[in-house]
MIGU-46133 format. One record per residue: residue number from 1; x, y, z of N, C-alpha, C in turn. Coordinates in steps of 0.2 Angstrom, whole numbers, plus 2048, in hexadecimal, padded with zeros to 3 digits. Layout:
<pts>
@fiza:NUM	n_east:X	n_north:Y	n_up:Z	ca_east:X	ca_north:Y	ca_up:Z	c_east:X	c_north:Y	c_up:Z
...
</pts>
This chain:
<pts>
@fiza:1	n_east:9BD	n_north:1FE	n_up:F3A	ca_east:9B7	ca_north:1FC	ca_up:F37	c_east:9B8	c_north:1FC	c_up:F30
@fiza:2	n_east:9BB	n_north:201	n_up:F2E	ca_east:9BA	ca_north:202	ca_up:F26	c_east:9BF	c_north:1FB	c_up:F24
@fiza:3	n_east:9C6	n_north:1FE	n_up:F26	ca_east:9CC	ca_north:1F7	ca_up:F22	c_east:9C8	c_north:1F1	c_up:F23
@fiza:4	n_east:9C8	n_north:1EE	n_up:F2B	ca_east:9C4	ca_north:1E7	ca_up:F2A	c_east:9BD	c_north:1E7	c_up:F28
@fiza:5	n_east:9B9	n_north:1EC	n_up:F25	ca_east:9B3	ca_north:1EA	ca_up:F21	c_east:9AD	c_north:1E9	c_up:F26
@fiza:6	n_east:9AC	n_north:1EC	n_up:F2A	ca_east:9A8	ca_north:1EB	ca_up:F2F	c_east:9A3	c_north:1EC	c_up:F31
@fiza:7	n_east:99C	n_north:1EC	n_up:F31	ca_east:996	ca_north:1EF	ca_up:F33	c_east:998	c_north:1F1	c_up:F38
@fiza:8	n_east:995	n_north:1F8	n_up:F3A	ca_east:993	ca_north:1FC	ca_up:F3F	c_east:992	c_north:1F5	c_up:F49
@fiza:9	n_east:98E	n_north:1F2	n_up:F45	ca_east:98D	ca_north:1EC	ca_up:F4A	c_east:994	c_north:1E9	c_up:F4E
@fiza:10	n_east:996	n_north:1E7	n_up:F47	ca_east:99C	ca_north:1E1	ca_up:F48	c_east:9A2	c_north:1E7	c_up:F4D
@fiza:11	n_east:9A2	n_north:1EC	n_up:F4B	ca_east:9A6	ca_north:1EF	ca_up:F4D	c_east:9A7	c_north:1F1	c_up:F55
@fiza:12	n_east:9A2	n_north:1F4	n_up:F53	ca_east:9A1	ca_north:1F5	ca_up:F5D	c_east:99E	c_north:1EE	c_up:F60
@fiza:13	n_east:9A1	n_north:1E7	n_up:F5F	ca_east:9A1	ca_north:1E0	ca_up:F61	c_east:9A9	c_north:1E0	c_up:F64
@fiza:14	n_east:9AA	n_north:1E2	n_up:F61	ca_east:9B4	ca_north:1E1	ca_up:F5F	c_east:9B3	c_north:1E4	c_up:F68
@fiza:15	n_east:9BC	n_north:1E3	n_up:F6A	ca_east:9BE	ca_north:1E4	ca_up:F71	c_east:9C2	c_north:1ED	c_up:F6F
@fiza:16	n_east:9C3	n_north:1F0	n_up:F73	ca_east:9C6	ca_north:1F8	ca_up:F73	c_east:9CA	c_north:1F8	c_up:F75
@fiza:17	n_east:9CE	n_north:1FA	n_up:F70	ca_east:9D5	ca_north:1FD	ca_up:F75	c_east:9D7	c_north:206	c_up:F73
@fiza:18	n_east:9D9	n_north:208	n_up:F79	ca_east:9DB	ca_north:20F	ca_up:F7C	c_east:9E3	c_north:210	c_up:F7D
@fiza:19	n_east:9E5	n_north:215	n_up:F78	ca_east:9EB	ca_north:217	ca_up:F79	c_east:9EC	c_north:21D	c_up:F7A
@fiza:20	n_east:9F0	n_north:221	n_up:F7F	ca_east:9F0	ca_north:22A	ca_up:F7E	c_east:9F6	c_north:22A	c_up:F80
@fiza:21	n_east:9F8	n_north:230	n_up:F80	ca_east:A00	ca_north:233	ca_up:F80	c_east:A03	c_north:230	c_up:F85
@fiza:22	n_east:A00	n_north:231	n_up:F8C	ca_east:A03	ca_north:231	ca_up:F91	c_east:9FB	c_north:230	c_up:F96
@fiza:23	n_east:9FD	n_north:22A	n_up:F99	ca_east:A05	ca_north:227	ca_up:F9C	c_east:A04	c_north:221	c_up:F93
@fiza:24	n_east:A08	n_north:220	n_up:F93	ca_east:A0A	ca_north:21A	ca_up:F8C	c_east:A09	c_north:214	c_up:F8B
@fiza:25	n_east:A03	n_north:213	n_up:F8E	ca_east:9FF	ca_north:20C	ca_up:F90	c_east:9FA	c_north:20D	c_up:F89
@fiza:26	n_east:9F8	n_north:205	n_up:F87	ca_east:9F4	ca_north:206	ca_up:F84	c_east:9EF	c_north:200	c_up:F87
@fiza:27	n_east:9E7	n_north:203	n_up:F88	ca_east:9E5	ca_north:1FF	ca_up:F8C	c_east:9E0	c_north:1FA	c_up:F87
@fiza:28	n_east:9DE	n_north:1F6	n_up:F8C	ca_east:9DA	ca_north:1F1	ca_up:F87	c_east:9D3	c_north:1ED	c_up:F8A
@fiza:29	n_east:9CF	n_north:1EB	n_up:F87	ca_east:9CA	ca_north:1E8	ca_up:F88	c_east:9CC	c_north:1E0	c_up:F8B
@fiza:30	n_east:9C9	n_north:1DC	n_up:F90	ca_east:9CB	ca_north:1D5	ca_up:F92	c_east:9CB	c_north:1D1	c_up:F8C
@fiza:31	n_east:9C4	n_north:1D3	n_up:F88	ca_east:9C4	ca_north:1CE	ca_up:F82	c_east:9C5	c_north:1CF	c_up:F7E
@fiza:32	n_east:9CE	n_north:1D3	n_up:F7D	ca_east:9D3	ca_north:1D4	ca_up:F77	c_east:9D4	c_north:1CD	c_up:F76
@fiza:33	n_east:9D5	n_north:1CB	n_up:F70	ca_east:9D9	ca_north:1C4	ca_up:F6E	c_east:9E0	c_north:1C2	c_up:F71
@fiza:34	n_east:9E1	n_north:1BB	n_up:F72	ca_east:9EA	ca_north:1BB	ca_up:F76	c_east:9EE	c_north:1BD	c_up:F70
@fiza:35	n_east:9ED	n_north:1BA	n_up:F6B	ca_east:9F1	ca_north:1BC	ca_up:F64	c_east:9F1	c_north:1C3	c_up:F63
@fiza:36	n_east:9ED	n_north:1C8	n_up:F64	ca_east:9ED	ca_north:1CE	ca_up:F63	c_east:9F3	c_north:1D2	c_up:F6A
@fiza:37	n_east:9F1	n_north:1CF	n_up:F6E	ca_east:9F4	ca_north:1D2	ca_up:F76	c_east:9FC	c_north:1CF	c_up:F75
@fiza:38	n_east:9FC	n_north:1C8	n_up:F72	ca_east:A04	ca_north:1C7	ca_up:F70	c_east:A06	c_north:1CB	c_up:F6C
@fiza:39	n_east:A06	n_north:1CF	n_up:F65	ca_east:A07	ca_north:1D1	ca_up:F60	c_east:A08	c_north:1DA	c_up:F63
@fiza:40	n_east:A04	n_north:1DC	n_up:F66	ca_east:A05	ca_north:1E3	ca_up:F69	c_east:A0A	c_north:1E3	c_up:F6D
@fiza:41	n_east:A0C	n_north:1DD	n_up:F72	ca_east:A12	ca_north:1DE	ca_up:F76	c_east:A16	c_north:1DA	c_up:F72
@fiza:42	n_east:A17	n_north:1D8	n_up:F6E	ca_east:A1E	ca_north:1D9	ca_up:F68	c_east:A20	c_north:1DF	c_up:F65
@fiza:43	n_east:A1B	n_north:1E5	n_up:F66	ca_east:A1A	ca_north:1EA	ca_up:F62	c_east:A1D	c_north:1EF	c_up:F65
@fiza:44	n_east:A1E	n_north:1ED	n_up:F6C	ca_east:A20	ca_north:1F0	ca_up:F73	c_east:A1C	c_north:1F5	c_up:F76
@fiza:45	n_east:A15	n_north:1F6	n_up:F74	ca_east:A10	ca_north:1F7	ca_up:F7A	c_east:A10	c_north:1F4	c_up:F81
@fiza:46	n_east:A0F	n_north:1F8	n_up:F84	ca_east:A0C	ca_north:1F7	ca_up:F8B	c_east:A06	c_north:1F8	c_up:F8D
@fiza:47	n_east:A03	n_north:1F1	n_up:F8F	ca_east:9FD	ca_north:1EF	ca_up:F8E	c_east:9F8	c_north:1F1	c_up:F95
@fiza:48	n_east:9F4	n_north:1F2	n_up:F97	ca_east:9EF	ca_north:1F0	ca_up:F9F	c_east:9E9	c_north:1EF	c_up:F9A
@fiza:49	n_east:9E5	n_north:1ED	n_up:F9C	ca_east:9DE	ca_north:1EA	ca_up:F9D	c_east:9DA	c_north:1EE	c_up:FA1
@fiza:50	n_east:9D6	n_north:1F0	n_up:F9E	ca_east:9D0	ca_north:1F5	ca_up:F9F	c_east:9CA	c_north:1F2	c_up:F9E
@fiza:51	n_east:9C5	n_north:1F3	n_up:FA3	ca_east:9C0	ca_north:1ED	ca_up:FA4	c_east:9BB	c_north:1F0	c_up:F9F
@fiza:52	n_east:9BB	n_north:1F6	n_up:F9E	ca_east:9B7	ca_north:1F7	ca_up:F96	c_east:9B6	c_north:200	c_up:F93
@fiza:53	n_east:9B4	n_north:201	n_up:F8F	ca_east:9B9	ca_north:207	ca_up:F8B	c_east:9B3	c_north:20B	c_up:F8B
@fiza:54	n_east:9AC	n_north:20B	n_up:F8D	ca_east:9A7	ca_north:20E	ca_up:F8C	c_east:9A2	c_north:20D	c_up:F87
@fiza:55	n_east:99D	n_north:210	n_up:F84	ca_east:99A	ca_north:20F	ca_up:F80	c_east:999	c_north:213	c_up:F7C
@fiza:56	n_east:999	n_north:210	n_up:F74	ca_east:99B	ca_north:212	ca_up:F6D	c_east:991	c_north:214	c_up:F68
@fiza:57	n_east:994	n_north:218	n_up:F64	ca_east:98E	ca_north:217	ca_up:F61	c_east:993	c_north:219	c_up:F5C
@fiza:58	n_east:98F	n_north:217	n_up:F53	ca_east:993	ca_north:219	ca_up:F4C	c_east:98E	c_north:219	c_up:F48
@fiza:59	n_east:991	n_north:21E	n_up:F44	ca_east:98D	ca_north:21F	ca_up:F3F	c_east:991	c_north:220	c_up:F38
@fiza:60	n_east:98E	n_north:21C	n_up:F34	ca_east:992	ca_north:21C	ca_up:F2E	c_east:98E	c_north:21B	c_up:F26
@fiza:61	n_east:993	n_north:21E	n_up:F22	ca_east:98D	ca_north:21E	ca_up:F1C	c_east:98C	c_north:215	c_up:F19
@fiza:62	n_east:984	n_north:213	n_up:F17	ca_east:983	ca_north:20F	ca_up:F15	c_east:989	c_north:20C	c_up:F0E
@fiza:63	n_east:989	n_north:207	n_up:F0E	ca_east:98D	ca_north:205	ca_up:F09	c_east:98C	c_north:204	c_up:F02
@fiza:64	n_east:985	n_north:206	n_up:F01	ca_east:985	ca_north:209	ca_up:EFA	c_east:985	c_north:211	c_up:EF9
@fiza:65	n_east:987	n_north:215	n_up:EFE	ca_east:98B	ca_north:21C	ca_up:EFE	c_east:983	c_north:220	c_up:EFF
@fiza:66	n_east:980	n_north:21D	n_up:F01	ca_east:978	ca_north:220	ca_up:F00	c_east:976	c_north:220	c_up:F07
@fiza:67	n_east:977	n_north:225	n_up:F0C	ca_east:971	ca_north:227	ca_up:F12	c_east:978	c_north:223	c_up:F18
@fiza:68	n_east:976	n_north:223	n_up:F1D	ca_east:97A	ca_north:221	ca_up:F23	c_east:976	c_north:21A	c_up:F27
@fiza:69	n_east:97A	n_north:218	n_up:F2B	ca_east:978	ca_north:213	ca_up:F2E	c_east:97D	c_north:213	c_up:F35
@fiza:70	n_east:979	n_north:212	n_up:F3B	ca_east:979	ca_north:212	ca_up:F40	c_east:97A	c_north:20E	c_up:F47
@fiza:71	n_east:97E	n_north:20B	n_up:F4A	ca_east:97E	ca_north:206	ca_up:F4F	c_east:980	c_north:20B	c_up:F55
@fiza:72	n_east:97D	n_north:207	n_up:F5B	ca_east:97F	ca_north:207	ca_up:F61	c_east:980	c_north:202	c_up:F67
@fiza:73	n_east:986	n_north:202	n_up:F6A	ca_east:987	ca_north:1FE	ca_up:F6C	c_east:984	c_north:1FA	c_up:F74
@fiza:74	n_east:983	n_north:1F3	n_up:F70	ca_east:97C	ca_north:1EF	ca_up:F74	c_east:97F	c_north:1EB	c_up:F79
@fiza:75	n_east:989	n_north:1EB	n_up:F7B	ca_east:988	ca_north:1E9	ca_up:F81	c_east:989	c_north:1EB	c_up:F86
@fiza:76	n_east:98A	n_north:1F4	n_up:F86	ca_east:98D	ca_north:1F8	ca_up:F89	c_east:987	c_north:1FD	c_up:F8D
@fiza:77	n_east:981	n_north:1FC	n_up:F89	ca_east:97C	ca_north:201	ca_up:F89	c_east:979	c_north:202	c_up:F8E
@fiza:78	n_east:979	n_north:208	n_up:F94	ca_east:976	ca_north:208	ca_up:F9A	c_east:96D	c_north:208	c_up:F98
@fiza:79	n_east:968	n_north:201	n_up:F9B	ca_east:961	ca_north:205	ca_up:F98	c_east:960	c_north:20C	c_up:F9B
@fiza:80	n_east:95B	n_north:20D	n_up:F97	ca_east:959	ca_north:216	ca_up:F98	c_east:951	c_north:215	c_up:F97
@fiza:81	n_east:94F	n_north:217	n_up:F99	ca_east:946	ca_north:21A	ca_up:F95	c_east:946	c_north:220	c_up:F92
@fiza:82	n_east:943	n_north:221	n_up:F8D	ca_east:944	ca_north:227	ca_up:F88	c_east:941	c_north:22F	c_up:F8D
@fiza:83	n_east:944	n_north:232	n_up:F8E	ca_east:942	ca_north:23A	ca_up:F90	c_east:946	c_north:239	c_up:F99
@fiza:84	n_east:94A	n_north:234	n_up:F9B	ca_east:94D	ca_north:234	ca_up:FA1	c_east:953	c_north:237	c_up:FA2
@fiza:85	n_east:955	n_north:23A	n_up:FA5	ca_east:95A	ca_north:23F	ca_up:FA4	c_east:961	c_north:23C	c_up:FAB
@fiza:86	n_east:965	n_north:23E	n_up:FA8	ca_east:96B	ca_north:23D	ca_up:FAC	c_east:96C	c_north:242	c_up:FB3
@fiza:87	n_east:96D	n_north:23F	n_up:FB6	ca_east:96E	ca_north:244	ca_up:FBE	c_east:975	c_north:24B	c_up:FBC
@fiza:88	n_east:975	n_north:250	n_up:FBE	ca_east:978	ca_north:256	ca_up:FBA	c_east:97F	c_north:251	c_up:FC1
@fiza:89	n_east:984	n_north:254	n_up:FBC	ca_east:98B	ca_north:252	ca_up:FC1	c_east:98C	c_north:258	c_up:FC3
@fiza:90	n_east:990	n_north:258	n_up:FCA	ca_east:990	ca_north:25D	ca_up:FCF	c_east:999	c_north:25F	c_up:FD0
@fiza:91	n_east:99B	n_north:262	n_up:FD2	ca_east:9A2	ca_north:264	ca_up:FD2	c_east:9A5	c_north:25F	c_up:FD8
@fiza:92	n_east:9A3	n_north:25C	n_up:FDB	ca_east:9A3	ca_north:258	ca_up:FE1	c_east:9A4	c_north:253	c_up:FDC
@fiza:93	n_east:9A3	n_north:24F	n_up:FD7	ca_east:9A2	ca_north:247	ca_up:FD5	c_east:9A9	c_north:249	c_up:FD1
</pts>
């Protein structure tokens, strides 16, 4: 977001990719670019495809360094009604 100059919006528009230690995959959204998916495995990643990384929210300081500004992610977002509570997870799920 910062390097390529991005609104909070533009940002979580973009496709995700997930790396972690082990196993040594780094995984990726479908709608990663081919050029981007070619350029990682020149890089010698190993790649899978993950049909989506979850849902983001950010928050970042305005750009005139004054107060914060806020997005949340609009394709990812499960609707809710306000005051609906999530079912408690049980040691069985």
């Amino acid at each position: 977001m910062l390097d390529l100059e991005m609104s909070p919006e533009e940002a979580l528009k973009q496709p995700r990719i997930h790396h972690q230690w082990f196993p040594d995959r780094l995984m990726f959204e479908p709608s990663l670019t081919q050029d981007l998916h070619k350029q990682l495995l020149q890089r010698g990643h190993i790649l899978k495809t993950a049909p989506s990384m979850g849902v983001s929210q950010i928050v970042a300081r305005n750009p005139n360094g004054e107060g914060f500004v806020g997005a949340a992610d609009p394709e990812r977002a499960v609707p809710r009604k306000a005051g609906d509570s999530q079912p408690p997870i049980t040691a069985a799920e």
